[in-house]
NUROZA-138714 format. One line per field, with one value per residue: x, y, z of N, C-alpha, C in turn; residue number from 1. Coordinates in Angstrom, 2 decimals, decimal comma. Each point is the difference from the previous one (the first is absolute). Layout:
REM NUROZA-138714
n.east <- (X;...) $
n.north <- (Y;...) $
n.up <- (Z;...) $
ca.east <- (X;...) $
ca.north <- (Y;...) $
ca.up <- (Z;...) $
c.east <- (X;...) $
c.north <- (Y;...) $
c.up <- (Z;...) $
k <- (NUM;...) $
REM end
This chain:
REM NUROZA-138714
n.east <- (-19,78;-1,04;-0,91;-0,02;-1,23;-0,43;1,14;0,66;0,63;1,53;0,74;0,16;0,88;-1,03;-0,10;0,52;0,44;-1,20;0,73;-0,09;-0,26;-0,71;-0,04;0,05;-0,66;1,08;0,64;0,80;0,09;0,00;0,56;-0,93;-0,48;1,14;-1,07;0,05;-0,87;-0,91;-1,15;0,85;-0,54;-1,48;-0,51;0,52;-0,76;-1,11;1,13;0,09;-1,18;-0,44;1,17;-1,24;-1,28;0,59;0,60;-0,79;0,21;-0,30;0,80;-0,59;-0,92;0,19;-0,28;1,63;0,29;-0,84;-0,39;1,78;-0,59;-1,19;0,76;0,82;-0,30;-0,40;1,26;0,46;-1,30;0,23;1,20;-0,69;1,31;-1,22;-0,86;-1,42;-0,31;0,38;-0,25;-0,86;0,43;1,02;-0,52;-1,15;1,07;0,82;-0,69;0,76;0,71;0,40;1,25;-1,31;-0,06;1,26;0,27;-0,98;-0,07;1,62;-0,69;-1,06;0,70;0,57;-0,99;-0,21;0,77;-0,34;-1,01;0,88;1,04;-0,38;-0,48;1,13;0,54;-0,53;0,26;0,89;-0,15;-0,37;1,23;-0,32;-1,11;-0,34;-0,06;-0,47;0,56;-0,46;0,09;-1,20;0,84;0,75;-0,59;-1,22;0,58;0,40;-1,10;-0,46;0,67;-0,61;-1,21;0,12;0,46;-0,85;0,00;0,93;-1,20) $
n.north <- (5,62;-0,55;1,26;-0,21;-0,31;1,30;0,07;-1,01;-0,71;0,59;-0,47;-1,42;0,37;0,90;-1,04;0,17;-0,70;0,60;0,33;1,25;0,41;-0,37;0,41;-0,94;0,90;-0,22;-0,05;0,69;-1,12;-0,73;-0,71;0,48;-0,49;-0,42;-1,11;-0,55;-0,83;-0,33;-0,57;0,82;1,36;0,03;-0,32;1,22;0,39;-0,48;0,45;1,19;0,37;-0,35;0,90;0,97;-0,94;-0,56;1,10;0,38;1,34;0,96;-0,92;-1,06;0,61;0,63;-0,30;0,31;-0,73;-0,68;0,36;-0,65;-0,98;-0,77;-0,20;-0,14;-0,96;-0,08;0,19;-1,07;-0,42;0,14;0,08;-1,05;-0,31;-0,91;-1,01;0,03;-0,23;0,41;0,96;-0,58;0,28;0,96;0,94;-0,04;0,32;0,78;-0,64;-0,24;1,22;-0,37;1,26;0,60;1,02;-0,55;-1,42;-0,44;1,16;-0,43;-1,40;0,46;0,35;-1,16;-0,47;0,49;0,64;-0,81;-0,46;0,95;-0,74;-1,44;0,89;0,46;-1,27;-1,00;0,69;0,11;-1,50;-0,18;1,02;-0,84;0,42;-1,15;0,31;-0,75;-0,36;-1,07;0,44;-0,04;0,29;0,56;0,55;0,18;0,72;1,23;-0,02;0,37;1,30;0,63;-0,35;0,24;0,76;0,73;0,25;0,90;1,24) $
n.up <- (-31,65;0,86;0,91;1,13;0,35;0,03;0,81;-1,79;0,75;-0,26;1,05;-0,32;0,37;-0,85;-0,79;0,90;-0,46;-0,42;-1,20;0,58;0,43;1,17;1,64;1,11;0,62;-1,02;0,31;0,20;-1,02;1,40;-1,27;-0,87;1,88;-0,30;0,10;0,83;-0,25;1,10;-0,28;-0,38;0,64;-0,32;-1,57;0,07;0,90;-0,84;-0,57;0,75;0,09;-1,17;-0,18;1,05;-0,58;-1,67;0,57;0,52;-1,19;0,84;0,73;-0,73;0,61;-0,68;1,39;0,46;-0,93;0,68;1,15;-0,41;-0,92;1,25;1,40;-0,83;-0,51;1,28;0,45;-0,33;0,31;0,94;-0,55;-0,30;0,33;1,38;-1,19;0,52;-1,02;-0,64;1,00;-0,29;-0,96;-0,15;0,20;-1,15;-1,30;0,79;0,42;-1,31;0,09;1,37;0,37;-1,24;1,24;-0,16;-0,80;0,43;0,86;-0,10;0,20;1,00;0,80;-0,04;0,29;1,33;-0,01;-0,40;1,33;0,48;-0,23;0,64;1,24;-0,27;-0,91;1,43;0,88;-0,67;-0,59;1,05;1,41;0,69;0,98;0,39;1,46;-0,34;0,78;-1,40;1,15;0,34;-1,24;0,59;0,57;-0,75;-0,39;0,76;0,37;-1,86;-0,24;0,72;-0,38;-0,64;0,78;-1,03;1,43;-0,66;0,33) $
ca.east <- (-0,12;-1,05;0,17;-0,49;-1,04;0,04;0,56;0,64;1,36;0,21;0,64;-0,64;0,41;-0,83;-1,31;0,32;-0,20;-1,18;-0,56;-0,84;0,11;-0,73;0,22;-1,33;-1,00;-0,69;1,02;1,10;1,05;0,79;1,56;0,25;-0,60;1,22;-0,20;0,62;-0,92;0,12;0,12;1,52;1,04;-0,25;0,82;2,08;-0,36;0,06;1,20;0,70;-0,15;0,08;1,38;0,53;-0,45;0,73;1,20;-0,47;0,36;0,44;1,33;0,32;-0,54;1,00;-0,75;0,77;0,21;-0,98;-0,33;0,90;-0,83;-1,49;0,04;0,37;-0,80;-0,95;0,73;0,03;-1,22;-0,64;0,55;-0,70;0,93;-0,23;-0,78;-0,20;0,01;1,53;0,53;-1,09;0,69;1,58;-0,06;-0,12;0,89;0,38;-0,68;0,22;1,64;0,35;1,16;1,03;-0,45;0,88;-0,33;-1,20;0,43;1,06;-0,11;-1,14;0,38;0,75;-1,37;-0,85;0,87;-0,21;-1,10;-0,15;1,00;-1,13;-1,48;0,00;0,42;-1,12;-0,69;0,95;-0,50;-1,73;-0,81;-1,07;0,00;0,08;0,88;0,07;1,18;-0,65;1,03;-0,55;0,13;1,25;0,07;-0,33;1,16;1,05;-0,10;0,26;1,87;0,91;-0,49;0,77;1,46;0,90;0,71;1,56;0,33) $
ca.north <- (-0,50;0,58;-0,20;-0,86;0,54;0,65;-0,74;-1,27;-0,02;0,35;-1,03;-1,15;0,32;0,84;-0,57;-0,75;-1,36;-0,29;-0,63;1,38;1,25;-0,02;-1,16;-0,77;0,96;0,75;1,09;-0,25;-1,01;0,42;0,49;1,26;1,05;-0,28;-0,17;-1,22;-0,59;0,21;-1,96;-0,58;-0,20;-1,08;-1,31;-0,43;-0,10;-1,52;-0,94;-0,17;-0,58;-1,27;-0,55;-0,13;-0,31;-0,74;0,20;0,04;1,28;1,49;0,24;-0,50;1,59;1,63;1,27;1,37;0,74;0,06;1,21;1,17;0,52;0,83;1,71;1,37;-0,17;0,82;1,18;0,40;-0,14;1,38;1,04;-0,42;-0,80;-1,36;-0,30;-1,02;-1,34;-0,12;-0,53;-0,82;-1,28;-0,33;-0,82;-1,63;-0,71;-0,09;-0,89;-1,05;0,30;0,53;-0,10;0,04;1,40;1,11;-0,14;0,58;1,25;0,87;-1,00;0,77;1,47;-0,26;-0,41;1,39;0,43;-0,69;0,23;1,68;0,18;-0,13;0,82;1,67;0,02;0,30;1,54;0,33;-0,43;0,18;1,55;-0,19;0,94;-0,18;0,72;-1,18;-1,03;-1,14;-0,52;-1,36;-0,47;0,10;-0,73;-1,79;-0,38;-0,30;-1,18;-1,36;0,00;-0,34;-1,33;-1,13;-0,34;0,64;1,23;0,17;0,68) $
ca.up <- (1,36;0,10;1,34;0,93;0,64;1,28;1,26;0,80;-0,23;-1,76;-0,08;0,78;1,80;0,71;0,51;1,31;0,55;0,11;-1,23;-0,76;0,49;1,16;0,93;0,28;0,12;-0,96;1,05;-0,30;0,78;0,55;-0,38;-0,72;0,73;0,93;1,30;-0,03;0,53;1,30;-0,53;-0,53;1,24;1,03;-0,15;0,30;1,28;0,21;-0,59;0,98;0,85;-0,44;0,54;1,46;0,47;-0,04;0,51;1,83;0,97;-0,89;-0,06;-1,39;-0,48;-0,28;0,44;0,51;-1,34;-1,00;0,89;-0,43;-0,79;-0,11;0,99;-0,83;-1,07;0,54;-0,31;-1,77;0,07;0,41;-0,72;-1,38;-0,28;-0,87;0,27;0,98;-0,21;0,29;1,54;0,55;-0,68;0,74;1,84;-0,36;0,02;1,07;1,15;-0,78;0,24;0,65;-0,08;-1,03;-0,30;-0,68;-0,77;-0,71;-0,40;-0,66;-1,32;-0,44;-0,66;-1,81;-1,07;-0,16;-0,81;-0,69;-0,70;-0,13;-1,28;-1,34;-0,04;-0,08;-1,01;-0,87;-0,07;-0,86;-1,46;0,07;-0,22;0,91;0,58;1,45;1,06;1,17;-0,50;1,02;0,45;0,58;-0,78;0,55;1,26;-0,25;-1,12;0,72;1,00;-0,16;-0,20;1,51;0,67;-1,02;0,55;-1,05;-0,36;0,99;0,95) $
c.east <- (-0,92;0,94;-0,28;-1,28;0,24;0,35;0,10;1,58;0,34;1,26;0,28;0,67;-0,54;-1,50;0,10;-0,33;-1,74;-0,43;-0,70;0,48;-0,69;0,08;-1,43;-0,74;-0,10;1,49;1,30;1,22;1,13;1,68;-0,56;-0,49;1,26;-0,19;0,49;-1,20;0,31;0,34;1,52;0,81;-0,52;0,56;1,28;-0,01;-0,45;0,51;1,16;-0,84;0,25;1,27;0,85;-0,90;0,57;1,47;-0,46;0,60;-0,05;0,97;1,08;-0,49;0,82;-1,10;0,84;-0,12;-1,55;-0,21;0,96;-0,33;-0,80;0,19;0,84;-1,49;-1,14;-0,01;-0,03;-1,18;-0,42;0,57;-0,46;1,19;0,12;-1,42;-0,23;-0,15;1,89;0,51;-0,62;0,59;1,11;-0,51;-0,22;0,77;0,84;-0,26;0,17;1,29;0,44;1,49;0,22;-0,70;1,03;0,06;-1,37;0,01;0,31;-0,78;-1,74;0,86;0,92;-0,90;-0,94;1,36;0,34;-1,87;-0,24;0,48;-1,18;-1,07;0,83;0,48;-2,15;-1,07;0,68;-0,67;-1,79;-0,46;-0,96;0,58;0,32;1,12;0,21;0,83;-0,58;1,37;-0,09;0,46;1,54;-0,28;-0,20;1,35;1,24;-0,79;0,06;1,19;0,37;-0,52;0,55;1,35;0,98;1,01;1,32;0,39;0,23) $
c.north <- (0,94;0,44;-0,98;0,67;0,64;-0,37;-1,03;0,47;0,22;-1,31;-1,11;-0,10;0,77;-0,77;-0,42;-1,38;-0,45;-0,65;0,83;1,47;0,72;-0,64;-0,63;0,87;1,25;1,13;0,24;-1,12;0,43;0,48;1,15;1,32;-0,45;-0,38;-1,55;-0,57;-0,74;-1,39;-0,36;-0,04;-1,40;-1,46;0,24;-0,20;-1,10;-1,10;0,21;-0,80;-1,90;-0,41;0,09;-1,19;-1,77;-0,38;0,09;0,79;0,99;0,93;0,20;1,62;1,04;1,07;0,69;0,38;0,76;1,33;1,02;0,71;1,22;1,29;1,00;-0,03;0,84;1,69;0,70;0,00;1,49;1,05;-0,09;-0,28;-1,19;-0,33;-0,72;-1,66;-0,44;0,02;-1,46;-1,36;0,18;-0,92;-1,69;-0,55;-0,09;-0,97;-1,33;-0,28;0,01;-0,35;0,48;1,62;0,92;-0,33;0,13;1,43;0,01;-0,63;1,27;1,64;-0,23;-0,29;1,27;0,95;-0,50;0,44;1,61;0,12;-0,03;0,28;1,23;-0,41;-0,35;1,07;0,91;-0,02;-0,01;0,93;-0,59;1,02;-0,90;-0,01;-1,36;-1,25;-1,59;-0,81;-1,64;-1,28;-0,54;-0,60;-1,90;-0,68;-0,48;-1,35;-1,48;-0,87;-0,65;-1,31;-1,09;-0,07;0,89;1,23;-0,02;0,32;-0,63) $
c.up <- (0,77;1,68;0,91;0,44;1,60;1,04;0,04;-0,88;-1,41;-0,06;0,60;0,94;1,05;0,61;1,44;-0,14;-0,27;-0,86;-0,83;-0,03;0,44;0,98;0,20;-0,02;-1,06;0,35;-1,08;0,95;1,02;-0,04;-0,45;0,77;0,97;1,44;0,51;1,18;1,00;-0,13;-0,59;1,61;1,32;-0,45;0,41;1,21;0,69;-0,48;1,04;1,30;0,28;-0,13;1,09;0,62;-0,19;0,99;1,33;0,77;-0,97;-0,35;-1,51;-1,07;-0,14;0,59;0,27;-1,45;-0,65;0,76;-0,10;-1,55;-0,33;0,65;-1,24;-1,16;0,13;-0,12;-1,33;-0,70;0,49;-0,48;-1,71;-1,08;-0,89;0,72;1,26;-0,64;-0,28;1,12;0,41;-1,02;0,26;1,57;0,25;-0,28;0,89;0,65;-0,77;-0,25;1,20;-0,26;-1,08;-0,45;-0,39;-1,38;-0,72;-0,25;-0,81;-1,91;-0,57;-0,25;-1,60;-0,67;0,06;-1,02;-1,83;-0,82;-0,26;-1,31;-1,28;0,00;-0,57;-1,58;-1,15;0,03;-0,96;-1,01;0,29;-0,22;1,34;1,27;1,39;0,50;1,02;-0,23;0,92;0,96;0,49;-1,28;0,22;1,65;-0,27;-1,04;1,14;1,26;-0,45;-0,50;1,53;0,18;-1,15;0,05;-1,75;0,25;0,52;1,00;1,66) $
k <- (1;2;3;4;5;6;7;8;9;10;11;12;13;14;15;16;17;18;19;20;21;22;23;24;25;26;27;28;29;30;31;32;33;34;35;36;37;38;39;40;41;42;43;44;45;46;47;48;49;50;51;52;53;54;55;56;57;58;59;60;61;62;63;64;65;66;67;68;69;70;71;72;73;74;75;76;77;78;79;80;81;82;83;84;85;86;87;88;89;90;91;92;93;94;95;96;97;98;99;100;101;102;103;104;105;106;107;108;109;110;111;112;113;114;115;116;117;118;119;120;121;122;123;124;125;126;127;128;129;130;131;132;133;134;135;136;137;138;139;140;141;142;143;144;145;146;147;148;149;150;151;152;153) $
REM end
């Protein structure tokens, strides 16, 4: 079994989504530079918008939740805690949940807890060195738990 050629991925979960192992411009794909693209939070954005605009208010919106969200996220952002694209997608979802910010929490910290388990059991058997935990993987997990009505909490 031969290597992979210079900076593309060694396993097919590593390709981000491109089909290679390279992004459009030649880059490293955005999952494997842990960034969460700006274009994911505006479509959620204009999917909220488009369901305050069906309903004829904004009322139908999780903005206390979504802003009870973002003002610590921020926090946690500036202390380098958590990413800024993770504050910026919790917050989105938010605005798709309203009423349901204790459960979403409690449903992204059991799935973030969960994805540590299995970043620290596959750094174990890899031996891989990174320090960064994709959380935005758990935030989009628990919103779509909450929006499909799957969870207990």
């Amino acid at each position: 079994m031969s290597c992979p050629p210079e900076g593309c991925a060694r396993l097919p979960w590593e390709s981000g989504g491109y089909g290679g192992c390279r992004g459009p411009k030649g880059g490293r794909s955005p999952a494997l530079r842990y960034r969460i693209p700006n274009a994911c939070i505006l479509v959620l954005l204009g999917i909220a918008a488009a369901h305050a605009a069906t309903q004829g208010s904004f009322a139908v919106l999780g903005i206390k939740e979504a802003l009870a969200v973002f003002l610590p996220g921020c926090l946690l952002f500036y202390g380098k805690a958590l990413g800024g694209g993770d504050v910026k997608l919790a917050t989105a979802c938010m605005l798709l949940l309203p009423g349901r910010l204790w459960s979403f929490l409690i449903v992204m910290s059991v799935l973030g807890g969960l994805l540590a388990v299995a970043y620290l059991v596959c750094r174990l058997c890899t031996r891989r060195t990174s320090r960064y935990l994709p959380y935005g993987v758990a935030i989009a997990g628990a919103a779509l738990l909450e929006f499909c009505g799957l969870t207990m909490v």
